[in-house]
PyMOL Python script that loads the backbone (N, CA, C, O; Angstrom):
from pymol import cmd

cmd.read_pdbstr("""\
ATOM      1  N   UNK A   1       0.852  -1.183   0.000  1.00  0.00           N
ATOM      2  CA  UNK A   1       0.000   0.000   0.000  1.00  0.00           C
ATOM      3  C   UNK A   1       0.892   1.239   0.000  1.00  0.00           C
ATOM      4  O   UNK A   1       1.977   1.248   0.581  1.00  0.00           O
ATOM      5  N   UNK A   2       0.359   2.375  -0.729  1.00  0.00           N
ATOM      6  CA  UNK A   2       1.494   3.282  -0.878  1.00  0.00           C
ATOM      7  C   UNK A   2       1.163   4.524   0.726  1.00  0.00           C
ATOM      8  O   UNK A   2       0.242   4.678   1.528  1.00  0.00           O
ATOM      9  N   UNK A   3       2.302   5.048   0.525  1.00  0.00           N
ATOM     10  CA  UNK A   3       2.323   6.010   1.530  1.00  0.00           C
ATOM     11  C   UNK A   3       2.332   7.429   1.407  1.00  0.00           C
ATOM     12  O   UNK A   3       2.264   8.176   2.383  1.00  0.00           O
ATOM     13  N   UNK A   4       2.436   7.907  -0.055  1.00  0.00           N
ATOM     14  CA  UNK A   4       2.107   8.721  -0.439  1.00  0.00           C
ATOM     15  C   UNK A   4       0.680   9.295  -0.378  1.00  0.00           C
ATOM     16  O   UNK A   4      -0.064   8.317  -0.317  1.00  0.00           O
ATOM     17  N   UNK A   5      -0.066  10.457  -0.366  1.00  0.00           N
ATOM     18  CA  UNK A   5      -1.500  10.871  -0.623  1.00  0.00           C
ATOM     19  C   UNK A   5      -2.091  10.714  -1.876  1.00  0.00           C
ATOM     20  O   UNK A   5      -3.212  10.210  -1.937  1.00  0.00           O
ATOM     21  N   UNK A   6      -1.440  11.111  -3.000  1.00  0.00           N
ATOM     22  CA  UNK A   6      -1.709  11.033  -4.119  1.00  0.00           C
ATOM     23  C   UNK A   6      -1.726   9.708  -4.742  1.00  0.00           C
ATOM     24  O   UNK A   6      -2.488   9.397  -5.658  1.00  0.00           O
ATOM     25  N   UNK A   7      -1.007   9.075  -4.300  1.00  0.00           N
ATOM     26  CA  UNK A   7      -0.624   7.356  -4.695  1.00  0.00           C
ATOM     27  C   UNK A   7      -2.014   6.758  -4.322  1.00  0.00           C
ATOM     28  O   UNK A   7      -2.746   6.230  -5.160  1.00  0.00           O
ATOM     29  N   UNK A   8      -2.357   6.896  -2.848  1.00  0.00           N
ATOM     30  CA  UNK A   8      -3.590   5.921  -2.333  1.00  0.00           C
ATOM     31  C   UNK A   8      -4.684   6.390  -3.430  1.00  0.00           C
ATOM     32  O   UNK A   8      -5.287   5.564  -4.115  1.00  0.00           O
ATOM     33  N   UNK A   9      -4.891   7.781  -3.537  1.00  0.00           N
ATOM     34  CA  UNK A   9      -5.843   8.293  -4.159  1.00  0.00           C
ATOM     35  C   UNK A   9      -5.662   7.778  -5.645  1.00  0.00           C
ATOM     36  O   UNK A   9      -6.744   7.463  -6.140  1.00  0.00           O
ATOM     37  N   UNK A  10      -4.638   7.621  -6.437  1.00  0.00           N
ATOM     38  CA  UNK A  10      -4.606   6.773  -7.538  1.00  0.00           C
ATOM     39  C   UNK A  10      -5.315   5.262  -7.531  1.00  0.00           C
ATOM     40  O   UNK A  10      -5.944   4.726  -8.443  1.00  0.00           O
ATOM     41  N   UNK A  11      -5.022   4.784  -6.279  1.00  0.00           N
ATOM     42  CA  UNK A  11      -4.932   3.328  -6.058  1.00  0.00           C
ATOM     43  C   UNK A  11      -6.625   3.079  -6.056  1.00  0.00           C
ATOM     44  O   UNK A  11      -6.916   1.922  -6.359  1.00  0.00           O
ATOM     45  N   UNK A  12      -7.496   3.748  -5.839  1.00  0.00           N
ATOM     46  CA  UNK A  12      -8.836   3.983  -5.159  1.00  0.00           C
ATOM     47  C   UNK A  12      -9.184   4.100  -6.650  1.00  0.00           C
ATOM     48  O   UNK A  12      -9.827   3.122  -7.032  1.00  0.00           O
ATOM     49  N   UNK A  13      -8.930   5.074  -7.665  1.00  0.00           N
ATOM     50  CA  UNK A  13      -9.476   5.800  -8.770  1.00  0.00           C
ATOM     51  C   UNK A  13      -9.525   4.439  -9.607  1.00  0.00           C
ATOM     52  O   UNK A  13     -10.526   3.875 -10.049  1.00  0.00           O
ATOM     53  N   UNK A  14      -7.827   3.957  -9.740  1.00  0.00           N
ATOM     54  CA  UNK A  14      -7.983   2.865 -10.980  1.00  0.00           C
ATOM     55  C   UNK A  14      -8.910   1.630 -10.572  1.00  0.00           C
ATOM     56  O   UNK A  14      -9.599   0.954 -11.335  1.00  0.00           O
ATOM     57  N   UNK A  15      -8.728   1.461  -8.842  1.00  0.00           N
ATOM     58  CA  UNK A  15      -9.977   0.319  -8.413  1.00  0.00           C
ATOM     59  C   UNK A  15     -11.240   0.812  -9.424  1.00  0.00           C
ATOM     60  O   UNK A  15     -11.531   0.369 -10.535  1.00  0.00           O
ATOM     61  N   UNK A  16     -11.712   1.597  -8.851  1.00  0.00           N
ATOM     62  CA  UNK A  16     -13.211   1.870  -9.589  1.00  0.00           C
ATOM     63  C   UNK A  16     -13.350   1.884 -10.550  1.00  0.00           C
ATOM     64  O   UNK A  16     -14.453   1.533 -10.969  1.00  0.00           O
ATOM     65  N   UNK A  17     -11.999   2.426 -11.768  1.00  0.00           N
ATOM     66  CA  UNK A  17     -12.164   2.335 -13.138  1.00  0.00           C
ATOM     67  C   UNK A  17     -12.079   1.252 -13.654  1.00  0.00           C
ATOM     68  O   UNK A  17     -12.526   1.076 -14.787  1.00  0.00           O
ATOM     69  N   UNK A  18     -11.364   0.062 -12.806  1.00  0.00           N
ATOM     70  CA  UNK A  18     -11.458  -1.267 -13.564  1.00  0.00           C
ATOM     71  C   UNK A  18     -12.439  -1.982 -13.162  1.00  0.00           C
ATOM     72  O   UNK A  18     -12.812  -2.868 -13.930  1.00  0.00           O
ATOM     73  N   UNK A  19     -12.851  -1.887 -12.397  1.00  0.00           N
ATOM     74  CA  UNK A  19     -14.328  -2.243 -11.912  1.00  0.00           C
ATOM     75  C   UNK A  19     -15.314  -2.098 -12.796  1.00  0.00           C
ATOM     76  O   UNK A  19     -16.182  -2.924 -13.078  1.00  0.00           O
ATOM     77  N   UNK A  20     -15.110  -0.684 -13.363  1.00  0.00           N
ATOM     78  CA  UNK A  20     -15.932  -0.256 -14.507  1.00  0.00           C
ATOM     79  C   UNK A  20     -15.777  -0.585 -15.842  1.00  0.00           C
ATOM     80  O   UNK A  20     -16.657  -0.885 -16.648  1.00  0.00           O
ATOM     81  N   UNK A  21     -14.658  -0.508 -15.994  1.00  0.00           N
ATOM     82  CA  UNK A  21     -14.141  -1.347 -17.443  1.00  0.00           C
ATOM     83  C   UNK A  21     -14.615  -2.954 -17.137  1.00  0.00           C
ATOM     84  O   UNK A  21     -15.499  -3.258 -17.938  1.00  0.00           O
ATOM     85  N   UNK A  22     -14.349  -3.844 -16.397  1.00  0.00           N
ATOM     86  CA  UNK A  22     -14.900  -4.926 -16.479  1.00  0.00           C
ATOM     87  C   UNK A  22     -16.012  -5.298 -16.648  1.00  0.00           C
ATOM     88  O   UNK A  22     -16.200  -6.365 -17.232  1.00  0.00           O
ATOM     89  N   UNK A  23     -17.093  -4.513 -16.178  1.00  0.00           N
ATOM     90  CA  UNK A  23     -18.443  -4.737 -16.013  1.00  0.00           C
ATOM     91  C   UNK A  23     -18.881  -4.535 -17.487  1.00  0.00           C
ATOM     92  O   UNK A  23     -19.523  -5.397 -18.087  1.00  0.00           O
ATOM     93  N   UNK A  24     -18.518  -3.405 -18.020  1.00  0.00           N
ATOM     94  CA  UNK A  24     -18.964  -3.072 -19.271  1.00  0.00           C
ATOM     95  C   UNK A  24     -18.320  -4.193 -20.803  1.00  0.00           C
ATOM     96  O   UNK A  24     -18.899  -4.761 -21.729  1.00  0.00           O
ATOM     97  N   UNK A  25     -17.066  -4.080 -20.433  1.00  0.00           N
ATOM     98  CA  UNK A  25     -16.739  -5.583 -21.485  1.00  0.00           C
ATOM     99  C   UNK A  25     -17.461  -6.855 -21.231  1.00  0.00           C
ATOM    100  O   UNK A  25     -17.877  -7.581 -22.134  1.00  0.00           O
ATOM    101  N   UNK A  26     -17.613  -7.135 -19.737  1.00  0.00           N
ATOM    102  CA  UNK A  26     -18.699  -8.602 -19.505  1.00  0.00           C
ATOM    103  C   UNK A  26     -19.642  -8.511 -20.001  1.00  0.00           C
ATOM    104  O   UNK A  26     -20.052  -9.538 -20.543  1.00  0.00           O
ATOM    105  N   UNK A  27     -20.526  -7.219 -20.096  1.00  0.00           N
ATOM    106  CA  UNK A  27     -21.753  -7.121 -20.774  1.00  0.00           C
ATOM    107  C   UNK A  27     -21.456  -6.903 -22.204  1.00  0.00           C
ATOM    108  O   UNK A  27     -22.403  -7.058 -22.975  1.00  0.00           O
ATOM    109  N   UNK A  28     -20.565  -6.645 -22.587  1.00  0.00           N
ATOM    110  CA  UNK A  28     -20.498  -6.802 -24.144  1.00  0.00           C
ATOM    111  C   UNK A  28     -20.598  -8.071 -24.736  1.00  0.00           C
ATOM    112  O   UNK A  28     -21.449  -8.520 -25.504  1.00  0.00           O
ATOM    113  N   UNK A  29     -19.179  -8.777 -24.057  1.00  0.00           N
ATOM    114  CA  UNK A  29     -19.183 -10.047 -24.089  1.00  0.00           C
ATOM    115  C   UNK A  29     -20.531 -11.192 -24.156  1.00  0.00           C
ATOM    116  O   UNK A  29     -20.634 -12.125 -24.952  1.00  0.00           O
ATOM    117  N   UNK A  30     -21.418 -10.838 -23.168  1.00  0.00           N
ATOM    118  CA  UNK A  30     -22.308 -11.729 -22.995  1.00  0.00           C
ATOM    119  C   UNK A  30     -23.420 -11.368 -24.229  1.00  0.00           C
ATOM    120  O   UNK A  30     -24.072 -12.203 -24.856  1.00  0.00           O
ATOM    121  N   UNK A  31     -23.451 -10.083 -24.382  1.00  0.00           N
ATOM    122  CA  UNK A  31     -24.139  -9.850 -25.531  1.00  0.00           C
ATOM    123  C   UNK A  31     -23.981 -10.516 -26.838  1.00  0.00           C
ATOM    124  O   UNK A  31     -24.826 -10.858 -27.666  1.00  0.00           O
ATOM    125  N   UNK A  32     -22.554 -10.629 -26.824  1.00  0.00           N
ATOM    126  CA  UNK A  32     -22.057 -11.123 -28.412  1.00  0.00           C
ATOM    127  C   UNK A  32     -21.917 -12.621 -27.988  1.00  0.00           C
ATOM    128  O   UNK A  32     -22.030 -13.333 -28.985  1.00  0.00           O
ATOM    129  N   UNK A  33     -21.743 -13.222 -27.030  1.00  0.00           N
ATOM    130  CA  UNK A  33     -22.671 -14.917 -26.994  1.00  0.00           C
ATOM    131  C   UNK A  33     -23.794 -15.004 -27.257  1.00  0.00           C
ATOM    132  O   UNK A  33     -24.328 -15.931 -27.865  1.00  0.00           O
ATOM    133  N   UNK A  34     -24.464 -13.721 -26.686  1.00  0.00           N
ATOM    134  CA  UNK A  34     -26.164 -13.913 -27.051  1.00  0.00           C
ATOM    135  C   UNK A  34     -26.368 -14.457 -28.879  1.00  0.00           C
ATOM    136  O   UNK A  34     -26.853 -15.496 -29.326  1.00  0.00           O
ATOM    137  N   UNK A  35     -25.936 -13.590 -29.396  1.00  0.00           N
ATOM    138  CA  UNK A  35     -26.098 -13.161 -30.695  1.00  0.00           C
ATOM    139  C   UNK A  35     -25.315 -14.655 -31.262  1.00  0.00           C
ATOM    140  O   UNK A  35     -26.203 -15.288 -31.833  1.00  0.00           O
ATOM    141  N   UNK A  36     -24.092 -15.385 -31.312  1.00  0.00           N
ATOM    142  CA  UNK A  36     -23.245 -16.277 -31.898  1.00  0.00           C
ATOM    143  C   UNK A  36     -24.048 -17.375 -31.449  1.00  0.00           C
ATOM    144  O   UNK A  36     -24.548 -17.987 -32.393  1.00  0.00           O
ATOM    145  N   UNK A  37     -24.343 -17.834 -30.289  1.00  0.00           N
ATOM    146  CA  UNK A  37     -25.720 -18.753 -30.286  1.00  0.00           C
ATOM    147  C   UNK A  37     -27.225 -18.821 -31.190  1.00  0.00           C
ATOM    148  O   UNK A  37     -27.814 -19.823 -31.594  1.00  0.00           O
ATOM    149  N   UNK A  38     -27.514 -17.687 -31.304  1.00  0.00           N
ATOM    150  CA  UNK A  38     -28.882 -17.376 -31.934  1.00  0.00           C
ATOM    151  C   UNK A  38     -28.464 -17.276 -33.607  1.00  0.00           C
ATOM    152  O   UNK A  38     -29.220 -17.358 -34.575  1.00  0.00           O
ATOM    153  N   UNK A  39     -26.766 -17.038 -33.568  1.00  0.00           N
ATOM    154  CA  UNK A  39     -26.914 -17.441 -35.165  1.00  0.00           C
ATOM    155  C   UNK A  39     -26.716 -18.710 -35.467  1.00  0.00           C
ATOM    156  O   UNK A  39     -27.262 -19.195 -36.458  1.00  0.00           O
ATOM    157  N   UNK A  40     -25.709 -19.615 -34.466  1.00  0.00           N
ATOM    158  CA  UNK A  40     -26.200 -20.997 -35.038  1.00  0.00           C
ATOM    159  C   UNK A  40     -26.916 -21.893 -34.632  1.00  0.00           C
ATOM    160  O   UNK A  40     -26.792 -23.090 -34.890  1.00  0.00           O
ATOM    161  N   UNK A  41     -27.839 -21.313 -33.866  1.00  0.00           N
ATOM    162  CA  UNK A  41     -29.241 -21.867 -33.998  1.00  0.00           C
ATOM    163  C   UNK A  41     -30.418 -21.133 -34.973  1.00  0.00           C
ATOM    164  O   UNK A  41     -31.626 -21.260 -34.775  1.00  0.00           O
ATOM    165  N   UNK A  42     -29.877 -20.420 -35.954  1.00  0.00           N
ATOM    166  CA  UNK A  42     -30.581 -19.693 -36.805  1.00  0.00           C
ATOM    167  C   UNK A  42     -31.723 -18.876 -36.510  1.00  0.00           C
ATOM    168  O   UNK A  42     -32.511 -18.425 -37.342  1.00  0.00           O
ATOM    169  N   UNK A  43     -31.760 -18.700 -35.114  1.00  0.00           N
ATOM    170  CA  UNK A  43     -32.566 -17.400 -34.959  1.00  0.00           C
ATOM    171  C   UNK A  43     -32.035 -16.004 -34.672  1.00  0.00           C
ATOM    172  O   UNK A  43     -32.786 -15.161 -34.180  1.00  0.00           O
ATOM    173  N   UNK A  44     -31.111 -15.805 -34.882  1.00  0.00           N
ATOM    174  CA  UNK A  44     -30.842 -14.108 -35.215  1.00  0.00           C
ATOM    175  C   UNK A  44     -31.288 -13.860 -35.981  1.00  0.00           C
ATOM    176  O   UNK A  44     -31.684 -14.515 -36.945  1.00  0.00           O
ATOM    177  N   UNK A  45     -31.358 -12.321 -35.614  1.00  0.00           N
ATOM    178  CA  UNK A  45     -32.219 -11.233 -37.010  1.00  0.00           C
ATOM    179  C   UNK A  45     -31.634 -10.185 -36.431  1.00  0.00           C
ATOM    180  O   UNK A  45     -30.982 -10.224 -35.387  1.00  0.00           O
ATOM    181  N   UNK A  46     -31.946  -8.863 -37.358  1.00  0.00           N
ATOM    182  CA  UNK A  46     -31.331  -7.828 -37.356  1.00  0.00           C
ATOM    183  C   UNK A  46     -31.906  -6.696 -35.914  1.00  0.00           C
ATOM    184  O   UNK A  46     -31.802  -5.483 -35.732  1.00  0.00           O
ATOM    185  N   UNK A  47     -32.323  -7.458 -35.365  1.00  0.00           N
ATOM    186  CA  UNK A  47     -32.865  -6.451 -34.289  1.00  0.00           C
ATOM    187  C   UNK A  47     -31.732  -6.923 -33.122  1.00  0.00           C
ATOM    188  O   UNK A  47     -31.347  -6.194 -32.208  1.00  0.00           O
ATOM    189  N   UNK A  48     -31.394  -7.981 -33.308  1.00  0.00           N
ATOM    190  CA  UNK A  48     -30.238  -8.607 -32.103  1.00  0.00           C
ATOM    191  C   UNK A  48     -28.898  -7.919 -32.743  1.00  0.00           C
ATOM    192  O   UNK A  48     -28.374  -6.931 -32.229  1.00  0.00           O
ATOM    193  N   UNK A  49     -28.418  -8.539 -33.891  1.00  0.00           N
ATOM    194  CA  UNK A  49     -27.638  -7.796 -34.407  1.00  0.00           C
ATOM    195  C   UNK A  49     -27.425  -6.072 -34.134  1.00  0.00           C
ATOM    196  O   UNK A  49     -26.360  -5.492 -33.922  1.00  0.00           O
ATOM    197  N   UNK A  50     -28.485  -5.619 -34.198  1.00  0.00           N
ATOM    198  CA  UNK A  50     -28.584  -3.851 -33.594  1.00  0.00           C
ATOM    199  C   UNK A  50     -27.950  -3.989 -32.360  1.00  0.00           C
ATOM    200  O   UNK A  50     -26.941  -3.393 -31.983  1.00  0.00           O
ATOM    201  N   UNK A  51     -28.728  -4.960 -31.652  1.00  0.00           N
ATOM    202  CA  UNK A  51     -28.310  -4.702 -29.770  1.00  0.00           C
ATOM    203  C   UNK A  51     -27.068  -4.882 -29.753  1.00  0.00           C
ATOM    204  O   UNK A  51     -26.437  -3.936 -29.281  1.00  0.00           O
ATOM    205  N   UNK A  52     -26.508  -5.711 -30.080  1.00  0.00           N
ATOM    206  CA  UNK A  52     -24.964  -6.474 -29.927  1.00  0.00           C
ATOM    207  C   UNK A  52     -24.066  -5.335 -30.446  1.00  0.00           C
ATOM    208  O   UNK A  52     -22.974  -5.121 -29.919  1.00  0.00           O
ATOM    209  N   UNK A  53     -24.502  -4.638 -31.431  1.00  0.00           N
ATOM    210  CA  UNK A  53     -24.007  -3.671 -31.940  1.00  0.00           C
ATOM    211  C   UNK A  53     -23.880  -2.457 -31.610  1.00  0.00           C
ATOM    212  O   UNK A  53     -23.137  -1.723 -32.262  1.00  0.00           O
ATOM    213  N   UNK A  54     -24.499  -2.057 -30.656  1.00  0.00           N
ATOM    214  CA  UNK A  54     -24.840  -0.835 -29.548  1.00  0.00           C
ATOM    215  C   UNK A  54     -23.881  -1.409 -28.488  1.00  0.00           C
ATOM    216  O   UNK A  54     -22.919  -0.699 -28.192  1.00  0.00           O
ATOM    217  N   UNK A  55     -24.017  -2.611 -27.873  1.00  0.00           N
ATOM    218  CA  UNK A  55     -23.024  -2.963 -26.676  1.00  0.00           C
ATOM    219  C   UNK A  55     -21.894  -2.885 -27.216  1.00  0.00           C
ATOM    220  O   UNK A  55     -20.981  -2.806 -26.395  1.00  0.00           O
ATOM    221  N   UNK A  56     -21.560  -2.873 -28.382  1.00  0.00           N
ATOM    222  CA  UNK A  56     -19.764  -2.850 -28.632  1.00  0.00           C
ATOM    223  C   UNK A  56     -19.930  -1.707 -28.905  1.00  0.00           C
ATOM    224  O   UNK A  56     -19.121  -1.060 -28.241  1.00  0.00           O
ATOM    225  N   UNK A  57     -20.642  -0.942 -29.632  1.00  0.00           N
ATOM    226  CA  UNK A  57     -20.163   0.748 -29.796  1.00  0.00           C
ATOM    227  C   UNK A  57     -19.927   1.555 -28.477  1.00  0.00           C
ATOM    228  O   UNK A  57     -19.133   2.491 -28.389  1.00  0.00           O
ATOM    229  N   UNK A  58     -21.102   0.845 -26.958  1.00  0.00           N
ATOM    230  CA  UNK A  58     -21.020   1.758 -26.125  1.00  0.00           C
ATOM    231  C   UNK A  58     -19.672   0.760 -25.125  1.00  0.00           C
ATOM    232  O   UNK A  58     -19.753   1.036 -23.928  1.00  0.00           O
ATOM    233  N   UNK A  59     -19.078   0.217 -25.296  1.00  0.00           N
ATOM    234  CA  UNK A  59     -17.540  -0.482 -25.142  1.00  0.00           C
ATOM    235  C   UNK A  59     -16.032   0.536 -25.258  1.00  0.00           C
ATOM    236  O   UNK A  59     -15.000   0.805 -24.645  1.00  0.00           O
ATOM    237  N   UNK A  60     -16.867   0.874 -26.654  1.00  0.00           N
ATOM    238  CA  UNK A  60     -15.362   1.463 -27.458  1.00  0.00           C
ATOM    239  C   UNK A  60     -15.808   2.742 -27.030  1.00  0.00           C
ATOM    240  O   UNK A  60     -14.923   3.267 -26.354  1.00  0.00           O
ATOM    241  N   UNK A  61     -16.672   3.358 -27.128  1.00  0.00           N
ATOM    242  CA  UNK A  61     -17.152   4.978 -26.504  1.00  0.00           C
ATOM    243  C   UNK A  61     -16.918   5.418 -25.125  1.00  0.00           C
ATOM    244  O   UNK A  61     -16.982   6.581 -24.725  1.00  0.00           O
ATOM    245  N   UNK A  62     -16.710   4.628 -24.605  1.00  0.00           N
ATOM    246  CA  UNK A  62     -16.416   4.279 -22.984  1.00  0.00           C
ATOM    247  C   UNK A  62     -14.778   4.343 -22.936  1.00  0.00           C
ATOM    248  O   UNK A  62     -14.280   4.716 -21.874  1.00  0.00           O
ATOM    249  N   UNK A  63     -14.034   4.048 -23.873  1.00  0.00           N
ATOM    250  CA  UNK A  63     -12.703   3.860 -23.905  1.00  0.00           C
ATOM    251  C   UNK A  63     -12.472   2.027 -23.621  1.00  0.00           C
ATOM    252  O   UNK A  63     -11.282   1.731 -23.736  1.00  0.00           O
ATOM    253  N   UNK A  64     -13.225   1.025 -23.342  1.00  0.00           N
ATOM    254  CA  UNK A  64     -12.919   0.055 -22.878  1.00  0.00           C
ATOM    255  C   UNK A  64     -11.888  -0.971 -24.107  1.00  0.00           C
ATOM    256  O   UNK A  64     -10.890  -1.675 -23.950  1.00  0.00           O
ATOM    257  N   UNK A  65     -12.583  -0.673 -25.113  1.00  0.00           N
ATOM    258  CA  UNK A  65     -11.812  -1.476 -26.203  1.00  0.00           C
ATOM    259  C   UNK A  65     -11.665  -0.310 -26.992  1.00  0.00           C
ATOM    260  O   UNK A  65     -12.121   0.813 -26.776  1.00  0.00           O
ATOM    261  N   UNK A  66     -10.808  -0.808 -28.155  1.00  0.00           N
ATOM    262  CA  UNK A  66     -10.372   0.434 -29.062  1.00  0.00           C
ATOM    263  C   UNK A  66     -11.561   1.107 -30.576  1.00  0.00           C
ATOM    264  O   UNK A  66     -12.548   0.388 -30.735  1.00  0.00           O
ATOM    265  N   UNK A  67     -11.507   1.793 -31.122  1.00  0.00           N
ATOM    266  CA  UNK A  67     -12.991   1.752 -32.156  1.00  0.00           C
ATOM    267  C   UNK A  67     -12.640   0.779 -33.254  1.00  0.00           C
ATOM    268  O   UNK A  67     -13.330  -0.084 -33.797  1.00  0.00           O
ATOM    269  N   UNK A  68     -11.444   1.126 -33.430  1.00  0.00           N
ATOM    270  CA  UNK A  68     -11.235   0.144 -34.690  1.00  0.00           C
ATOM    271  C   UNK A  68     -11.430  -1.596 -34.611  1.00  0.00           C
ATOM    272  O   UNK A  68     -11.545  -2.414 -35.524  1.00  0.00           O
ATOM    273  N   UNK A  69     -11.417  -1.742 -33.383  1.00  0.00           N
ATOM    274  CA  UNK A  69     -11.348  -3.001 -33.025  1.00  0.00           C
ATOM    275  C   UNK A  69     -13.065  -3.195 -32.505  1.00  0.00           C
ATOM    276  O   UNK A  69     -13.334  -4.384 -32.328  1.00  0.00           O
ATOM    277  N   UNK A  70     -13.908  -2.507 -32.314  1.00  0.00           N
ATOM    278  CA  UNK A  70     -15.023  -2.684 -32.367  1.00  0.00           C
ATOM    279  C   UNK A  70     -15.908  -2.129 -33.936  1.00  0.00           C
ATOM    280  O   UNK A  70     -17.128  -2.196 -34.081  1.00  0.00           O
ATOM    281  N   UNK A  71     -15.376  -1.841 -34.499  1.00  0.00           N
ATOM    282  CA  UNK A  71     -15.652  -1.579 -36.400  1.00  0.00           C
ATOM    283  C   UNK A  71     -15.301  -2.877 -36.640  1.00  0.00           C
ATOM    284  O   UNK A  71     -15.666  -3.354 -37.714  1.00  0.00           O
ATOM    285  N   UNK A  72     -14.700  -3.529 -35.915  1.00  0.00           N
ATOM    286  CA  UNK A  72     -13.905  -5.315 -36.494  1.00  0.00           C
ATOM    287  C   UNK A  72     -15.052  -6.171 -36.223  1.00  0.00           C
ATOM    288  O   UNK A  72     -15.704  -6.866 -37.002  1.00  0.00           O
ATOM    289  N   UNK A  73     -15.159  -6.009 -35.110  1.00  0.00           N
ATOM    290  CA  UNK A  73     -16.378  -6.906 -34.493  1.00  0.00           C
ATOM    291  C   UNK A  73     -17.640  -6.672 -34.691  1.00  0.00           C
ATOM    292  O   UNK A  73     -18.556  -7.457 -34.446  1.00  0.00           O
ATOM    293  N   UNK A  74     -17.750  -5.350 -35.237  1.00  0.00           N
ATOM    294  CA  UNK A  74     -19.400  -4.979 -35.670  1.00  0.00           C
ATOM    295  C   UNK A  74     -19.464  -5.522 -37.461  1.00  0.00           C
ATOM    296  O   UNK A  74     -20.526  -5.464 -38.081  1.00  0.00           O
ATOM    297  N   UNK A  75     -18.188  -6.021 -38.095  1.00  0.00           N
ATOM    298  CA  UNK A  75     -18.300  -6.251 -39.481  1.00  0.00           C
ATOM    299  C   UNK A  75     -18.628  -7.781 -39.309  1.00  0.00           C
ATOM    300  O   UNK A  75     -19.524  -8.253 -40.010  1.00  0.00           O
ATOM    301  N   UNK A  76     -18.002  -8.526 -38.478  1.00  0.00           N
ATOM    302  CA  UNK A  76     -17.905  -9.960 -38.815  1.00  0.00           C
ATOM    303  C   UNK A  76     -19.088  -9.955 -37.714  1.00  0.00           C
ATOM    304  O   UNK A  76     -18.395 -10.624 -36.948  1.00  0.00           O
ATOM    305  N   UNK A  77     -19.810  -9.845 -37.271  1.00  0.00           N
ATOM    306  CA  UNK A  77     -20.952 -10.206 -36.807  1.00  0.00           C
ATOM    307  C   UNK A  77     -22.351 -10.080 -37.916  1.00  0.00           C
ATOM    308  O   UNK A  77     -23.372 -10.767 -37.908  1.00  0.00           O
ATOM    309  N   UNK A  78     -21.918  -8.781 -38.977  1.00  0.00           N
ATOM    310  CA  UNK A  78     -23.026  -8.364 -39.733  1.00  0.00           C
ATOM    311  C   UNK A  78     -22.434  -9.263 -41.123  1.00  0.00           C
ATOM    312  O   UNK A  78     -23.068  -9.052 -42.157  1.00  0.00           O
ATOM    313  N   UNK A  79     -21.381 -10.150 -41.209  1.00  0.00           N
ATOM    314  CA  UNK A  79     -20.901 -11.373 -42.168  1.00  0.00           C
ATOM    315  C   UNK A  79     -21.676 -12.727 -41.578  1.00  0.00           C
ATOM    316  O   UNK A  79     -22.390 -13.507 -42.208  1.00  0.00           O
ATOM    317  N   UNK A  80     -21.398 -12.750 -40.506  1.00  0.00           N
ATOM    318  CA  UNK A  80     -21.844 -13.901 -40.159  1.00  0.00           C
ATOM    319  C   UNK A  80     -23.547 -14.062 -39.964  1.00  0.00           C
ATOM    320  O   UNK A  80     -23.973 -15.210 -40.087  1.00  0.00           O
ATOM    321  N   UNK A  81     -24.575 -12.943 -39.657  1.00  0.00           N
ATOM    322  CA  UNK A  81     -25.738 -12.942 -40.219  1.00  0.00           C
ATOM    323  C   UNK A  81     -25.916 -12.934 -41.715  1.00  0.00           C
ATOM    324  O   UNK A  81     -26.520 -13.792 -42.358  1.00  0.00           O
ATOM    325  N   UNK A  82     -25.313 -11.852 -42.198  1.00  0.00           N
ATOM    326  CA  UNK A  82     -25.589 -12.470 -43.710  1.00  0.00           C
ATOM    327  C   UNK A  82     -25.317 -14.221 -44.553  1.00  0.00           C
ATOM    328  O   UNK A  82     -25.911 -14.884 -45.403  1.00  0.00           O
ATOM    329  N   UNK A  83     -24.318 -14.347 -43.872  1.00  0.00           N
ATOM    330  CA  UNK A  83     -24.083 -15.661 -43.773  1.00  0.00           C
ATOM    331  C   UNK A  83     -25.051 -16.968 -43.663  1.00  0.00           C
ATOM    332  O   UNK A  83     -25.143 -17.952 -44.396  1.00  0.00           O
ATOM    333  N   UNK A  84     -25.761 -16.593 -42.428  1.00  0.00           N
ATOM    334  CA  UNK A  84     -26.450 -17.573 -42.250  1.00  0.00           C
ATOM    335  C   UNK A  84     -28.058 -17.280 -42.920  1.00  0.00           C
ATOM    336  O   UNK A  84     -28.917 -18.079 -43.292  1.00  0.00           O
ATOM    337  N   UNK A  85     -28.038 -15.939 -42.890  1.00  0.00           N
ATOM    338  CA  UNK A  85     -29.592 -15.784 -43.816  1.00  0.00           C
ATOM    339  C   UNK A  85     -29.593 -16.351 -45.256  1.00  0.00           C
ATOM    340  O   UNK A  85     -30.653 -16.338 -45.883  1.00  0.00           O
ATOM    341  N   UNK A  86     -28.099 -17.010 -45.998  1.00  0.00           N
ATOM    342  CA  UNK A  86     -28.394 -17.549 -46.970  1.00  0.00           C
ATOM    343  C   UNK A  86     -28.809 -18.924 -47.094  1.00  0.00           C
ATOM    344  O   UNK A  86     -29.100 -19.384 -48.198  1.00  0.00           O
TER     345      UNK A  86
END
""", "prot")
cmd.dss("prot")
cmd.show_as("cartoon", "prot")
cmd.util.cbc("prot")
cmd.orient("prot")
């Protein structure tokens, strides 16, 4: 534990921010199982696809993941519905 003032007060800040970053990637995460189940069980549609797609935009808007890397994951999710709607 630090002994500095400013240190503890760091130590407190990044607790809560990773607290917060975790929570919000788990819920991304679980979102985009939602969606990879429901496509190969062939019930996705584009209204899940939307949701899943909002949880990774509000991911990367948050700072949790990077944008480009959620532009990655919002393409191959909208491949892999097209995919299976054929």
């Amino acid at each position: 534990m630090p002994n500095i003032k400013s240190a503890i007060k760091r130590v407190k800040v990044n607790q809560k921010k990773n607290l917060r970053n975790r929570m919000i990637k788990s819920a991304m995460k679980t979102q985009i199982k939602k969606f990879e189940t429901a496509v190969s069980a062939n019930e996705a549609d584009v209204k899940l696809l939307s949701a899943t797609q909002g949880a990774v935009d509000k991911a990367a808007a948050k700072g949790v993941i990077h944008k480009n890397a959620a532009n990655r994951k919002k393409a191959r999710m909208a491949k892999r519905l097209a995919k299976a709607a054929e």
